[in-house]
C-alpha positions as CSV (number, residue, x, y, z in Angstrom):
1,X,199.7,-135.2,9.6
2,X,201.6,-138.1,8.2
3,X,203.5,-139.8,11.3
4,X,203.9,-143.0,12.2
5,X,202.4,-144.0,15.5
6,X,204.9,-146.1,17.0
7,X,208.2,-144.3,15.6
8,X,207.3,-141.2,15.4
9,X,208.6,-140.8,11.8
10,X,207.5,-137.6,9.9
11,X,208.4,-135.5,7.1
12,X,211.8,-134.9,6.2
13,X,213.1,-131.5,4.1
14,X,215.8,-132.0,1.6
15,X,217.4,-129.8,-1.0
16,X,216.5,-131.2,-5.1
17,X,219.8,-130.3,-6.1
18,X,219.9,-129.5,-10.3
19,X,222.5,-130.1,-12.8
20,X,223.6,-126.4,-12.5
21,X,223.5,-127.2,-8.6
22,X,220.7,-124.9,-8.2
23,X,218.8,-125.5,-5.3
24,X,214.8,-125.9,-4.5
25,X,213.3,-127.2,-1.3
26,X,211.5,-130.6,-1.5
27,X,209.6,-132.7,1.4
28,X,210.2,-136.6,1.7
29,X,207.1,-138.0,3.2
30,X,207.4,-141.5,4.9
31,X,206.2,-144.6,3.9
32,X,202.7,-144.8,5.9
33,X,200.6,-147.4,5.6
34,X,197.3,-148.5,7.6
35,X,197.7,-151.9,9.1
36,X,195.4,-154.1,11.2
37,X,197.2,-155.7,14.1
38,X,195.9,-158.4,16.1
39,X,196.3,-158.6,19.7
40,X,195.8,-162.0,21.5
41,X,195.3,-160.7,25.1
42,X,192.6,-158.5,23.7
43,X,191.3,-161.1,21.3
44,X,191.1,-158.3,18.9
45,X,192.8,-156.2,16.4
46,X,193.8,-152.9,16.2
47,X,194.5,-150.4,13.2
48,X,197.9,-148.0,13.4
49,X,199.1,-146.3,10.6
50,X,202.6,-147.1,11.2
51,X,205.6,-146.9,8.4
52,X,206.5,-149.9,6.4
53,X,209.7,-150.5,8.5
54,X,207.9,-150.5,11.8
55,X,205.6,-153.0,9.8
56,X,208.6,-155.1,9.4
57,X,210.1,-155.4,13.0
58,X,206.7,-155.9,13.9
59,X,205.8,-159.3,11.9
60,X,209.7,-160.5,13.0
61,X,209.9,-159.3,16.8
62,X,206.1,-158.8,17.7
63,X,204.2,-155.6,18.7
64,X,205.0,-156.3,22.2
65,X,208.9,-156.5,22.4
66,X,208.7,-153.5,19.6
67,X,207.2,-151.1,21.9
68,X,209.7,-152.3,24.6
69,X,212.6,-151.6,22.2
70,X,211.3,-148.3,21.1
71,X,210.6,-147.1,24.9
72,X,206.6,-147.3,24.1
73,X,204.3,-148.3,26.8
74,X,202.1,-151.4,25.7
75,X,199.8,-151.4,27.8
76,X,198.7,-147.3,27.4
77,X,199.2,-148.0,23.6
78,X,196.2,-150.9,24.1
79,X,194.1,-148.6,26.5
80,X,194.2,-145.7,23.8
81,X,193.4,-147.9,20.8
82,X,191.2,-150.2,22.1
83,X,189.5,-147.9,25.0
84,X,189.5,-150.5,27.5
Protein backbone atom coordinates (compact mmCIF):
# COMPACT_ATOMS: atom_id res chain seq x y z
CA UNK A 1 0.00 0.00 0.00
CA UNK A 2 1.30 3.47 -0.87
CA UNK A 3 1.88 5.29 2.70
CA UNK A 4 4.37 7.21 3.83
CA UNK A 5 6.23 5.88 6.75
CA UNK A 6 6.76 8.72 8.89
CA UNK A 7 3.31 10.71 8.09
CA UNK A 8 1.18 8.32 7.48
CA UNK A 9 -0.04 9.87 4.25
CA UNK A 10 -2.26 7.58 2.00
CA UNK A 11 -4.70 7.71 -0.66
CA UNK A 12 -7.09 10.42 -0.85
CA UNK A 13 -10.76 9.97 -2.88
CA UNK A 14 -12.01 13.03 -4.69
CA UNK A 15 -14.93 13.60 -7.10
CA UNK A 16 -13.51 14.46 -11.21
CA UNK A 17 -16.11 16.82 -11.59
CA UNK A 18 -17.12 17.38 -15.62
CA UNK A 19 -18.23 20.31 -17.50
CA UNK A 20 -21.89 19.10 -17.23
CA UNK A 21 -20.87 18.64 -13.40
CA UNK A 22 -21.29 15.00 -13.73
CA UNK A 23 -19.54 13.29 -11.26
CA UNK A 24 -17.00 10.05 -11.24
CA UNK A 25 -14.82 8.89 -8.36
CA UNK A 26 -11.01 9.34 -8.77
CA UNK A 27 -8.01 8.37 -6.18
CA UNK A 28 -5.07 10.95 -5.48
CA UNK A 29 -2.10 8.89 -4.59
CA UNK A 30 0.73 10.67 -2.72
CA UNK A 31 3.87 11.59 -3.74
CA UNK A 32 6.09 8.51 -2.45
CA UNK A 33 9.44 8.25 -3.12
CA UNK A 34 12.27 5.75 -1.73
CA UNK A 35 15.03 7.68 0.05
CA UNK A 36 18.20 6.52 1.68
CA UNK A 37 18.78 8.37 5.00
CA UNK A 38 21.88 8.33 6.86
CA UNK A 39 22.07 8.02 10.47
CA UNK A 40 25.26 9.16 12.34
CA UNK A 41 24.67 7.30 15.66
CA UNK A 42 24.24 4.18 13.56
CA UNK A 43 26.94 5.01 11.19
CA UNK A 44 24.56 3.86 8.57
CA UNK A 45 21.73 4.61 6.39
CA UNK A 46 18.40 3.57 6.15
CA UNK A 47 15.76 3.40 3.29
CA UNK A 48 11.89 4.81 3.99
CA UNK A 49 9.58 5.44 1.45
CA UNK A 50 8.44 8.53 2.80
CA UNK A 51 6.51 11.48 0.66
CA UNK A 52 8.32 14.21 -0.97
CA UNK A 53 7.19 16.74 1.83
CA UNK A 54 8.37 14.63 4.62
CA UNK A 55 11.63 14.56 2.33
CA UNK A 56 11.67 18.21 2.76
CA UNK A 57 11.36 18.89 6.56
CA UNK A 58 13.76 16.17 6.72
CA UNK A 59 16.88 17.74 4.84
CA UNK A 60 15.88 21.30 6.76
CA UNK A 61 15.00 20.04 10.46
CA UNK A 62 16.69 16.50 10.48
CA UNK A 63 15.11 13.03 10.96
CA UNK A 64 15.50 13.35 14.55
CA UNK A 65 13.59 16.64 15.54
CA UNK A 66 11.03 15.31 12.62
CA UNK A 67 9.98 12.32 14.39
CA UNK A 68 9.79 14.45 17.61
CA UNK A 69 7.44 16.98 15.85
CA UNK A 70 5.39 14.29 14.35
CA UNK A 71 4.94 12.35 17.80
CA UNK A 72 7.27 9.34 16.19
CA UNK A 73 9.55 7.50 18.47
CA UNK A 74 13.28 7.61 17.06
CA UNK A 75 14.66 5.33 18.70
CA UNK A 76 11.86 2.26 17.82
CA UNK A 77 11.91 3.81 14.26
CA UNK A 78 15.93 2.88 14.32
CA UNK A 79 15.36 -0.53 16.08
CA UNK A 80 12.73 -1.56 13.34
CA UNK A 81 14.76 -0.37 10.34
CA UNK A 82 17.97 -1.20 11.32
CA UNK A 83 17.17 -4.46 13.68
CA UNK A 84 19.48 -3.45 16.25
Amino acid sequence: MRVCELTGKRRNVANNVSHAHNKTKKIQNPNLQWKRIYIPEAGSSIRMRLSTRAIRSINRIGLEAYCAKLGVDYKALLVRKLGA
